[in-house]
N, C-alpha and C positions, 0 to 999 in steps of 0.2 A: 504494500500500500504506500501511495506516493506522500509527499508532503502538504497539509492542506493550505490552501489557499488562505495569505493572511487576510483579515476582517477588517482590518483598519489601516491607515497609512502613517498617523499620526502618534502611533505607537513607541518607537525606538525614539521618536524627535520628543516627547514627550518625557522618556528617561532621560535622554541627554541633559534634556535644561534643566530636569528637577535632580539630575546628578552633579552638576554644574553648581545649583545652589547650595549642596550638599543637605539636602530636603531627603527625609527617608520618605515612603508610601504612606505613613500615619501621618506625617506633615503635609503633605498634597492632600490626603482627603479630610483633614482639619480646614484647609486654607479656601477648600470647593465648598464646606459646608457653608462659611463667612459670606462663599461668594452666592451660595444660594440654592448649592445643591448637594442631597445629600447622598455620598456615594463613599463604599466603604474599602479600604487597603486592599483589599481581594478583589474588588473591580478595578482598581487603578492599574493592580500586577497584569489582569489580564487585558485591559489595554496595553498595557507597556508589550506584553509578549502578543497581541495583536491577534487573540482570540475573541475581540467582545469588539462588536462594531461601535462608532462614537455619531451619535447622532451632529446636526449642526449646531443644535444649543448647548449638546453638550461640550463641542467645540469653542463655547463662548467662553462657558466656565472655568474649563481648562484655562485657558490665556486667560482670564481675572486672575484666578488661581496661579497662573505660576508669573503673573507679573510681564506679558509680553502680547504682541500682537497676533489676533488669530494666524495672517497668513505665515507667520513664522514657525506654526506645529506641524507645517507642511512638510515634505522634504524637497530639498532644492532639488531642479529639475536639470539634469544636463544636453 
């Protein structure tokens, strides 16, 4: 069986920054809740590992949450 197909894109860009600010997964989903939504360490992991698809609002929260522009949880395109 092959590998499945990831669920989201914004996943690894989404570790990065919150690795970046040295934010564990309990600090991300503390920072979503402020911003208005509540989602718990176990869904942040499986975004990050791009099992769980991220809706667009929840695209918003994200970037409240880690302090940056939505088009930037994108990944750069080459």
């Amino acid at each position: 069986m092959g590998k499945s197909v990831p669920q989201n894109i914004v996943g690894p860009v989404v570790r990065k920054i919150r690795y970046g600010k040295g934010w564990t997964q309990a600090m991300l989903s503390a920072r979503c809740a402020r911003a208005g939504w509540d989602i718990g360490e176990n869904t942040i992991s499986k975004i990050e590992a791009q099992v769980r698809c991220v809706t667009d609002s929840e695209i918003v929260f994200l970037a409240q949450a880690l302090k940056v522009r939505e088009q930037e949880l994108f990944p750069a395109r080459s």
